[in-house]
Each structure stands twice: as structure tokens, then as C-alpha cells.
C-alpha positions as CSV (number, residue, x, y, z in Angstrom):
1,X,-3.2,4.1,12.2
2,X,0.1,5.6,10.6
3,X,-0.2,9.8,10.7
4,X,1.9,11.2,8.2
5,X,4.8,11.7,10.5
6,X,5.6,8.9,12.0
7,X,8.5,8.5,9.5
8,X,9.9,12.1,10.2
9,X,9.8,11.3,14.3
10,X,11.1,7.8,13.5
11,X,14.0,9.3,12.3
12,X,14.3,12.6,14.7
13,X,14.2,9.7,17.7
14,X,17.0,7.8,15.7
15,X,19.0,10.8,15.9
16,X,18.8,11.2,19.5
17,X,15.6,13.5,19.7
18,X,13.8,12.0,22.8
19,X,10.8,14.4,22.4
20,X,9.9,12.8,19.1
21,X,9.8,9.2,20.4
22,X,7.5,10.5,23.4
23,X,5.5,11.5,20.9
24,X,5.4,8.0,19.0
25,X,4.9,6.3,22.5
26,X,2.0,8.3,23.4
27,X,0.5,7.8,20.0
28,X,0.8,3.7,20.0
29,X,0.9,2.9,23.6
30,X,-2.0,2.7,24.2
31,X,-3.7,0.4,21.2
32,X,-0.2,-1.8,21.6
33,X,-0.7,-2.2,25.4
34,X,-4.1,-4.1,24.2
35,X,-2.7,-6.2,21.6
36,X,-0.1,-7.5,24.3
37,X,-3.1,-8.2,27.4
38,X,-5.2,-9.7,24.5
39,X,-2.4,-12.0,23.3
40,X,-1.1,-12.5,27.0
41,X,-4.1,-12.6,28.9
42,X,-2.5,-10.8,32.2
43,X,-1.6,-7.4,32.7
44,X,1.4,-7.5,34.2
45,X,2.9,-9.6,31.5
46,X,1.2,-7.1,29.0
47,X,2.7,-4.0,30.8
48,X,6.0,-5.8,30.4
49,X,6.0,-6.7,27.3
50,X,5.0,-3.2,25.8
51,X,7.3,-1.4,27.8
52,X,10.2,-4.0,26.2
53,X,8.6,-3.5,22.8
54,X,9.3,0.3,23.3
55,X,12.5,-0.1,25.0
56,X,13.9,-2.7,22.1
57,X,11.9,0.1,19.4
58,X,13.9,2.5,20.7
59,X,16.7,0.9,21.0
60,X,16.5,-0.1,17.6
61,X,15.2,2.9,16.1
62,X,18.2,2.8,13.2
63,X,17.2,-0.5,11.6
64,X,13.5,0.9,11.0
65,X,12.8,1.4,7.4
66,X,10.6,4.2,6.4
67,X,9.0,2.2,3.5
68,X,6.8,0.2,5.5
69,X,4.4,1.5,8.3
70,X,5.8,2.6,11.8
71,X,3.1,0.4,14.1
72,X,3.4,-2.4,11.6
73,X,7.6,-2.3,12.7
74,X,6.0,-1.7,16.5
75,X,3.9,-4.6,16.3
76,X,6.5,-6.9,14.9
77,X,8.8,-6.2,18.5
78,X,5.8,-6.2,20.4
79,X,4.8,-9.9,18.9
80,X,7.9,-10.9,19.6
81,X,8.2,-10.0,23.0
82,X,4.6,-11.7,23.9
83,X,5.8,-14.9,22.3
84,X,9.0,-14.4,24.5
85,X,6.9,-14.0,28.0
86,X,4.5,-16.8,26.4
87,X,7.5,-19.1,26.6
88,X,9.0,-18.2,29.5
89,X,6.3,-17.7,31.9
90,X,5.4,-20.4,34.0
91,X,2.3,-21.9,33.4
92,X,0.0,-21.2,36.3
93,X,-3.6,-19.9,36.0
94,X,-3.8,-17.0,38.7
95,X,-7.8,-15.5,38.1
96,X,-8.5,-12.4,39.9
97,X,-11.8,-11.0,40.4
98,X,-12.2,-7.4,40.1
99,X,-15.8,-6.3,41.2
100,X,-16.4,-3.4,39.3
101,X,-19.7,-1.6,41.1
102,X,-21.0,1.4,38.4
103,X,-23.8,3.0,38.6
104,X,-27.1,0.7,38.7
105,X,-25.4,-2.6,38.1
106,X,-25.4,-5.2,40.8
107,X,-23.0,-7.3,42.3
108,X,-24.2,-10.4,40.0
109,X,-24.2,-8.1,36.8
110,X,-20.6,-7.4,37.9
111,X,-20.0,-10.7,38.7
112,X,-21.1,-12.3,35.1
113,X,-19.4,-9.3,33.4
114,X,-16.0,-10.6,34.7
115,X,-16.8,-14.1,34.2
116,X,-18.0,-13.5,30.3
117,X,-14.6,-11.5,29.9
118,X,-12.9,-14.6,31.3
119,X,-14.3,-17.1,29.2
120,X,-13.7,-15.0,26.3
121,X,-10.0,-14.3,26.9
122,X,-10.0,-17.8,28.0
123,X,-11.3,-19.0,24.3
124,X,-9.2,-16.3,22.7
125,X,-6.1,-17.8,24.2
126,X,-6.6,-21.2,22.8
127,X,-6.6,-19.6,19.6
128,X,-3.1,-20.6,17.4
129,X,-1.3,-17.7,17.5
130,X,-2.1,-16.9,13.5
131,X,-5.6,-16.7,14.7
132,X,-5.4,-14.8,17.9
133,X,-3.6,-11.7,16.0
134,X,-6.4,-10.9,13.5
135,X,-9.1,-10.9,16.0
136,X,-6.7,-8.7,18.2
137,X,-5.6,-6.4,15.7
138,X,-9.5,-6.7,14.4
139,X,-11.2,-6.3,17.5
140,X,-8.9,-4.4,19.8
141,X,-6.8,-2.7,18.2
142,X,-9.7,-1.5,15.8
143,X,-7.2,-1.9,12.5
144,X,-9.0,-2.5,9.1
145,X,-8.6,-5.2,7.0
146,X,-5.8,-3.8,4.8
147,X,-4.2,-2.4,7.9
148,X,-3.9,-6.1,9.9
149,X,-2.9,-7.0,6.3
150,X,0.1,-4.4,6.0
151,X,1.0,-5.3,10.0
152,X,0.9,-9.2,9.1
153,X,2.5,-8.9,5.7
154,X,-0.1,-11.0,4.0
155,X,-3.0,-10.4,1.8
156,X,-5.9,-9.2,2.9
157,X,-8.1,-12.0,2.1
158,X,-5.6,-13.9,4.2
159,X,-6.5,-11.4,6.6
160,X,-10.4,-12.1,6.0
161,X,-10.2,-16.2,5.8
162,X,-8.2,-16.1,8.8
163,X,-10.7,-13.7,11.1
164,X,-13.6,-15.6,9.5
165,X,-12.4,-18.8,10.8
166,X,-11.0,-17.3,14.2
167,X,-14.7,-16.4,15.2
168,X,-16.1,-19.5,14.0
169,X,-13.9,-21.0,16.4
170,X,-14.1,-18.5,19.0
171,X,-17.9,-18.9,18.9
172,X,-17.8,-22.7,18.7
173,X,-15.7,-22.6,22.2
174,X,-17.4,-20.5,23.8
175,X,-20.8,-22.1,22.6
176,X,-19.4,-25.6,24.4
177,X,-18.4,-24.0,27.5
178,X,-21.7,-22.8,27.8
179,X,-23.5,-26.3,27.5
């Protein structure tokens, strides 16, 4: 996840070089964008949040230090943020249904699609928050085990207990919704 200069443009964007911190934004944008709708569950709030990560990143660029891994620092402000909107938002379910109509599928394939993505983002949000991260950073933000490990600051067979019993759960949810 880290290139190899993600510390030198750490510290160019600290000393005012705009250019370099475009470049970090367009490298982790993207992946943190998904960690934030997966631990939100909106996009709005996930947009926000990521765009206050880099904003408070940037801002913040000074107190980053080199020793540890640029997105793991990223992740930590971006955390923080969603467990920020969690608390403050207001707690209202607002479902939208987005048909998306591709190529052969039908309007019931389209229709199920966007109902299993519910349920599963449903299930995922029930998750503790502990739980939800490693299936996140596991599953959509495609980091391996001694990468969620380095971005969590555990082991990584805290990393591996914790995803193990994150599916369990995930499955065991969505297996009751089901029935």
C-alpha cells in the first residue's frame, strides 16, 4: 500500500509543496473513500468524512512521523472522522434505490443486486467497530494481513481472530435475515 515515497512527499507537502500532497491524495483517495462508505454506510457522509481526513492530514502534515506508514497515519484521521459523523449524525434510515440497468440484466437482477448490497452493509454496520475495520480494510480496501495489522497497531493474529470472527458474524446475520 505504502510506495517508497510517500515519506519524501509527506514531507515536501509539510513544507508547503501542494503538488506533492496532490500526489498523496490521488494515490489514497480512492481506497480511503471506501473504508469511510463501508464504515458509514452513506455516501454523502463518506465523501465528507474523507475530504475532512485529507483536509485535517493536510493540515496536520508536521506531526506525521516517517517511521510508521503514510495510509496507516491517513487511516487513523479518517477513523476518526467516521466515528465523529457516526456520533453526530442523526439517526434516520434514508434507503435509496439506484436501478442500475447493464447489459443483459433485468430489472429484478438489479433489483436483488441492490437489496443483497443492502443487507450486507446493513449486517456490516452492526458490526462493533473493532470488527467492522478488518473486514473493511480486508475486503475493501484489499490490505493484507500484516498491512490491516501495521494500520491497527496490533498483531496480526489479532488481525486474523478478529476477521475470523467478523465473518462468522457477518454470515450468522445475514443467514437470519434470510430465514
Amino acid at each position: 500500500m505504502q510506495n517508497p515515497d510517500d515519506e519524501s512527499l509527506a514531507r515536501r507537502s509539510a513544507g508547503g509543496d501542494i503538488e506533492a500532497f496532490e500526489i498523496l491524495v490521488t494515490r489514497y483517495q480512492r481506497v480511503l473513500f471506501k473504508v469511510a462508505l463501508r464504515m458509514l454506510g452513506d455516501h454523502a457522509d463518506a465523501n465528507d468524512a474523507t475530504q475532512a481526513a485529507l483536509v485535517k492530514a493536510y493540515q496536520h502534515l508536521g506531526s506525521f512521523d516517517p517511521k510508521f506508514r503514510f495510509f496507516s497515519w491517513m487511516y487513523r484521521i479518517l477513523l476518526n472522522e467516521c466515528l465523529n459523523t457516526r456520533r453526530g449524525r442523526r439517526q434516520h434510515e434514508q434507503e435509496e434505490v439506484a436501478f442500475e440497468l447493464a447489459g443483459t440484466e433485468t430489472p429484478l437482477d438489479a433489483l436483488e443486486k441492490v437489496e443483497r448490497r443492502q443487507r450486507v452493509q446493513k449486517a456490516l454496520l452492526a458490526l462493533t467497530d473493532d470488527y467492522r475495520q478488518v473486514v473493511v480494510l480486508r475486503h475493501f480496501a484489499e490490505l493484507s494481513y500484516d498491512e490491516i495489522a501495521a494500520t491497527l497497531g496490533v498483531p496480526a493474529t489479532v488481525v486474523k481472530s478478529r476477521l475470523y470472527t467478523a465473518r462468522q458474524r457477518l454470515a450468522e446475520m445475514l443467514l437470519l435475515e434470510t430465514t
